[in-house]
C-alpha positions in Angstrom: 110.1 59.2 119.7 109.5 61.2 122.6 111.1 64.8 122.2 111.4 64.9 118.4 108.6 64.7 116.5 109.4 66.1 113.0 112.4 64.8 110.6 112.9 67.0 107.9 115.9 66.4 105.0 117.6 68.3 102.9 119.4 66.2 100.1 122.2 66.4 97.2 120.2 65.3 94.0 120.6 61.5 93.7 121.7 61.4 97.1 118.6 58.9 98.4 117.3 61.2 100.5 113.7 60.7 99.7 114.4 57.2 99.9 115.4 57.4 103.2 112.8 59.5 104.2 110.1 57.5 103.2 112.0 54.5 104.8 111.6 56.2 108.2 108.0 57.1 108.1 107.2 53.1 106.8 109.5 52.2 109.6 108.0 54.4 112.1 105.0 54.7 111.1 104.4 58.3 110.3 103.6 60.6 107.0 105.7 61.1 104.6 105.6 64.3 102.9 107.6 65.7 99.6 106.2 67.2 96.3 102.6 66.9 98.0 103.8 70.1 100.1 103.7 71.8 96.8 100.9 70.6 95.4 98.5 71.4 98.5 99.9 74.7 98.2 98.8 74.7 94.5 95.4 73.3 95.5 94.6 76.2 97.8 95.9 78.5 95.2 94.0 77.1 92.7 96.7 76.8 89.8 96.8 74.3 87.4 99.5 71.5 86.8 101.8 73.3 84.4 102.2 76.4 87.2 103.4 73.6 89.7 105.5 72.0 87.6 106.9 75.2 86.3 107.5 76.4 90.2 108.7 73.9 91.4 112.1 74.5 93.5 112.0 78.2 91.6 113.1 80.3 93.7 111.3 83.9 94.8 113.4 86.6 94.8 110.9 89.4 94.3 111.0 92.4 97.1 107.0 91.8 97.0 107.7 88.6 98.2 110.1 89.9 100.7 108.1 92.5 102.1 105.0 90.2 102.3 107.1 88.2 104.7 108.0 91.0 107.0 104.5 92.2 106.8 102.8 89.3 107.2 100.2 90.2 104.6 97.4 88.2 104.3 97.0 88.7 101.0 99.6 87.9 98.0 97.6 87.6 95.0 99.9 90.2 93.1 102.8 88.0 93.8 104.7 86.0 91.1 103.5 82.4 90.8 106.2 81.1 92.6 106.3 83.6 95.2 102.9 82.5 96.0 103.2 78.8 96.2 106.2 79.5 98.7 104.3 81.3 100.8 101.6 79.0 100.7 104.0 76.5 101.5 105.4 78.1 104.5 101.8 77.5 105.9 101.1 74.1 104.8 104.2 72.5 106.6 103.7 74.8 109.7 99.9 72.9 109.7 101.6 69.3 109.1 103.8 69.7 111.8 101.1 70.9 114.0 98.9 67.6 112.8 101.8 65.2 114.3 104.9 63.8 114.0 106.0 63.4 110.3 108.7 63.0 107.7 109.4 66.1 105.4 111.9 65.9 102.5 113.1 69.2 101.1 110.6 72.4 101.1 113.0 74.5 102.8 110.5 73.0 105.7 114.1 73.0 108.2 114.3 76.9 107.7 110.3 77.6 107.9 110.5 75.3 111.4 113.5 76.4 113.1 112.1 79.6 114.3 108.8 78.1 115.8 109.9 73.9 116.9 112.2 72.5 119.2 111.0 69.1 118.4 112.5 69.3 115.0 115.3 66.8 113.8 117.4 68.6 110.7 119.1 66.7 108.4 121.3 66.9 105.4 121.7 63.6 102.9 125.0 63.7 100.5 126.8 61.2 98.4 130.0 60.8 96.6 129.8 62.1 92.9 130.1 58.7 91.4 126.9 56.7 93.9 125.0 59.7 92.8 125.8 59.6 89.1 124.8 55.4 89.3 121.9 56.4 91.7 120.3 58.9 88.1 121.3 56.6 85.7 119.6 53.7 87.5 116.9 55.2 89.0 115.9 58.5 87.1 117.0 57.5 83.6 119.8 60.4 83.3 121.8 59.7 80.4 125.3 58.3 81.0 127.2 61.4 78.8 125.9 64.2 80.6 125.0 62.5 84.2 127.6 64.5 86.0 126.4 67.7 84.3 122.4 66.9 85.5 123.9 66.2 89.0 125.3 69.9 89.2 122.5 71.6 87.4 119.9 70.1 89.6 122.3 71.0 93.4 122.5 74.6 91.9 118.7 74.9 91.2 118.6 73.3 95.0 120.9 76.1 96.4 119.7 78.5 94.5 116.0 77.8 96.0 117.2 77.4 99.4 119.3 80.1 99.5 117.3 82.8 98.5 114.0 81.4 100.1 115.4 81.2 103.6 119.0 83.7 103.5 120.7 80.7 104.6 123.3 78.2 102.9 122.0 74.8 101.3 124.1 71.9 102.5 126.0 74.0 104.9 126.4 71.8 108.5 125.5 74.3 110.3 121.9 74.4 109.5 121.4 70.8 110.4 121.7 68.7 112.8 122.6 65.2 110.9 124.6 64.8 107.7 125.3 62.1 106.6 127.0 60.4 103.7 124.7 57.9 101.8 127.2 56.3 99.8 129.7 55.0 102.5 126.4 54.3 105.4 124.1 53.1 102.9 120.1 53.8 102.6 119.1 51.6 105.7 121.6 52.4 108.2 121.1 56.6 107.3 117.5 55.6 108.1 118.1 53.6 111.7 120.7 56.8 112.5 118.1 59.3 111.9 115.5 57.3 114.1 118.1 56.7 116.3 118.9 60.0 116.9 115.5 61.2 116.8 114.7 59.3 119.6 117.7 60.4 122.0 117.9 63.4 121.8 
């Protein structure tokens, strides 16, 4: 890759998009970065493993946490939980981008390095209801009678997150550069697009 240097992807739940993700950075030979956002976040917070698991993809919606953004406080320690690993977020994947080039899946990490990259590739991983209901059932274990129901609660806690974190639309094509549609490309060929397409432009 020569212009861009950091993939980031956004995903439907079930979609494969951490699959393909981490298929890039094998086939490229680059980190690959996901949940570990949050928990070096936690780490430099201090907060145990229930608070990450109970933050994760929660979204912060306190007017604290807005106004600490505006502000650029350096201090947020009366924050929510939540509000706190966010921010701490924000900074981690600004300092992993700096380190090189690098694969992040989901983290809002598109929104936190639109403002301050041009060598950022965005991308958005989707999937037909019925690959992604097969995709939980084989993969995550979701129960076949209420599949379709786990597939809409976990896209709403998505949006939800997104949304409020970054005042922009989850999934919407104009916030990213790529989409594409797992189910009909398939895991590999979403993986050689993205390279591909990371490398011309």
């Amino acid at each position: 890759m020569e212009k861009i240097k950091i993939i980031t992807i956004g995903r439907e739940y079930a979609s494969g998009g951490r699959t393909i993700g981490k298929l890039i950075s094998e086939k490229l030979g680059i980190p690959f970065y996901n949940k570990e956002i949050l928990h070096m976040a936690a780490e430099k917070l201090n907060l145990s493993a229930d608070d990450v698991k109970n933050a994760d993809e929660t979204a912060a919606n306190s007017l604290l946490y807005s106004m600490s953004l505006m502000s650029n406080l350096n201090s947020a320690s009366s924050l929510p939980i939540n509000d706190r690993i966010f921010i701490e977020e924000r900074e981690v994947i600004k300092t992993l981008a700096e380190q090189g080039p690098c694969v992040i899946v989901g983290r809002c990490a598109d929104s936190i390095l639109k403002e301050i990259r041009d060598d950022v590739l965005n991308v958005f991983i989707y999937a037909d209801s019925d690959a992604r209901a097969k995709r939980a059932i084989d993969e995550y274990g979701e129960s076949p009678d209420s599949v379709y129901s786990s597939l809409r609660k976990h896209d709403k806690k998505r949006s939800t997150y997104y949304n409020l974190n970054t005042g922009q639309k989850w999934g919407a094509k104009d916030n990213y550069d790529l989409c594409l549609n797992s189910s009909k490309l398939g895991i590999e060929m979403c993986a050689d697009l993205i390279i591909h397409t990371a490398a011309n432009m």
